[in-house]
N, C-alpha and C positions, 0 to 999 in steps of 0.2 A: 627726644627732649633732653637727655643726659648731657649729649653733646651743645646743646644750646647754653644748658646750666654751667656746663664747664666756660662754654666763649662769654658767659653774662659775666663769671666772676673771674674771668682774667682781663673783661674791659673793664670791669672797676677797680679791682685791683689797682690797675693801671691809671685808670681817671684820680683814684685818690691820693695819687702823689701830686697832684693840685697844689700846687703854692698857695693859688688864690683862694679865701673860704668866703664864702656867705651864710647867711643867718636866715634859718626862714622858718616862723613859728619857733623864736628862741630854741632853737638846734643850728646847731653848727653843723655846714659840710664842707667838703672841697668842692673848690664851683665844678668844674669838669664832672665830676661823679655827680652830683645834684642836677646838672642840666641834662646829663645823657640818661639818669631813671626816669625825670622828668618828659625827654623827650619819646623813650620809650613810652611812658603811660599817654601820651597823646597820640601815638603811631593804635596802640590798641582802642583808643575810644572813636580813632578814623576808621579804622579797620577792624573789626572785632576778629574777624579771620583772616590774618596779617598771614603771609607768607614767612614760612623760615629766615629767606633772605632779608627782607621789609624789617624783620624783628631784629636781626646782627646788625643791620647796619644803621638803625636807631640807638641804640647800644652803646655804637661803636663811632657816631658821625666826626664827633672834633674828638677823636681820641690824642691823648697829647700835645692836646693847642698850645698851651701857655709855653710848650719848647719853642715853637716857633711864635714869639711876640714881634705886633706888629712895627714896634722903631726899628726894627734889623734891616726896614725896607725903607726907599726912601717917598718925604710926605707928597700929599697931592694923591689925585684920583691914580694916575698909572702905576704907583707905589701900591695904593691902597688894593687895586684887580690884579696887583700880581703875587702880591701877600696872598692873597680868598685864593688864586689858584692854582700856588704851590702848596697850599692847605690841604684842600682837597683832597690832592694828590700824594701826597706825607700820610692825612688818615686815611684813604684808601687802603696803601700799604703796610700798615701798621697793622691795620686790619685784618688783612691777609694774611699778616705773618703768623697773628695768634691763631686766626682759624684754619692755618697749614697745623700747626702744632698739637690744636684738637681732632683733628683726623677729617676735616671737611671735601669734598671734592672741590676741584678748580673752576665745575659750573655752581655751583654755589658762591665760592670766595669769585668771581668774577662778577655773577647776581651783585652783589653786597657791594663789591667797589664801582658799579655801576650808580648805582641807588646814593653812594659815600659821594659822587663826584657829579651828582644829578642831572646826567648828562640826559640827553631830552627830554628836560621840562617841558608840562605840558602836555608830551607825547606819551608820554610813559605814565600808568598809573599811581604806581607805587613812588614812582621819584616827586608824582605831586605830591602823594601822602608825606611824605617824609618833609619837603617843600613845609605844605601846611602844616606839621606836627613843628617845624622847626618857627615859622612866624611864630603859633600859639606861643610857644616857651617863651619868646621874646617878648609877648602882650601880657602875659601872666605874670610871665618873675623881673623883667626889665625893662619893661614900657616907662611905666610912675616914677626909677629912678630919672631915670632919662629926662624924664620929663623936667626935673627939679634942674637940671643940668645944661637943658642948649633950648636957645630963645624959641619961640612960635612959630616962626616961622622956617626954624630947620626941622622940629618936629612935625611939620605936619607934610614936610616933604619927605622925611623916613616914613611915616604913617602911609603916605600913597604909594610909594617903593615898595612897603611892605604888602598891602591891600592886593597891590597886582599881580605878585608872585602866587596869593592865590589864588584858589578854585572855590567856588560857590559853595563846596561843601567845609573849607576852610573860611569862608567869611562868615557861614552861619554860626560857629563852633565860636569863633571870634564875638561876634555880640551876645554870647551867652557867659562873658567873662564879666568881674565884677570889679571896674575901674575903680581911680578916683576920681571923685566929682573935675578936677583938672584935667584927670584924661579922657574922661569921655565927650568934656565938650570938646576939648581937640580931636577927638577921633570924630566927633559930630561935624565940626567945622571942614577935618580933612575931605568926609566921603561927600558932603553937602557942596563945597566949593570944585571939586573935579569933575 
């Protein structure tokens, strides 16, 4: 566990040079460090007995996003899937590097950039967990802005995008979140009309 506690507090470390902050329950954090504890505490409420690897690379998933923002690509759909995955592939390695430097074996940091790059979805347990832990944080802490922000009918096309990535034990965890009255009829409307 020493060596997890070391890789926890050099991805936040890390995460909290965040440019961007948010506010949640009048506390300020850097968003990178807030979504990656965040998305940690939903990897442990999928998984009560998460793997070592399951647990870094929740951690660790958009380690140093905000480096790579997405205008440096260009707009449109093939801009926007090739930004997601050279992302990927930046936090993978990012990742690896801290947990080369805490002493990790290379089936471990390959475990982790496996899970960072969630490469067969689906097939793989643990990348759905991660999958589902990563929807949650986006229905929790950025759904209702969203909401305020792009008409009806693109939100309810994010909403089924989101819905299908996961797994039945991520849509149950999902209706057990506390919208607002605007997004849960949109979430109503989303799952009722597909």
């Amino acid at each position: 566990m020493e060596k997890l506690e070391q890789a926890f507090k050099l991805f936040d470390d890390y995460n909290k040079q965040s440019p961007d902050q948010l506010t949640w329950k009048g506390i300020t954090y850097p968003s990178e460090y807030f979504y990656s504890v965040e998305l940690y505490n939903w990897v442990k409420k999928l998984s009560p007995e998460a793997s070592e690897g399951l647990l870094l690379a929740s951690r660790s998933q958009h380690i140093g996003r905000w480096e790579v923002p997405r205008n440096i690509y260009p707009d449109g759909r093939i801009g926007y899937l090739t930004w997601r995955s050279d992302l990927k592939k930046i936090h993978a390695q990012k990742a690896a590097s801290i947990l080369q430097t805490v002493g990790y074996s290379d089936e471990i940091i390959a475990r982790v950039q496996v899970i960072i790059q969630k490469l067969q979805l689906k097939l793989d347990p643990e990348v759905q967990i991660i999958e589902n832990a990563l929807c949650l944080v986006f229905l929790e802490f950025q759904f209702d802005d969203l909401v305020e922000k792009l008409p009806e009918e693109k939100m309810i096309t994010v909403l089924r995008k989101t819905w299908k990535k996961m797994s039945k034990e991520g849509h149950d965890a999902a209706m057990t979140l506390n919208f607002s009255p605007e997004g849960h009829a949109l979430i109503t409307k989303a799952l009722q009309d597909n």
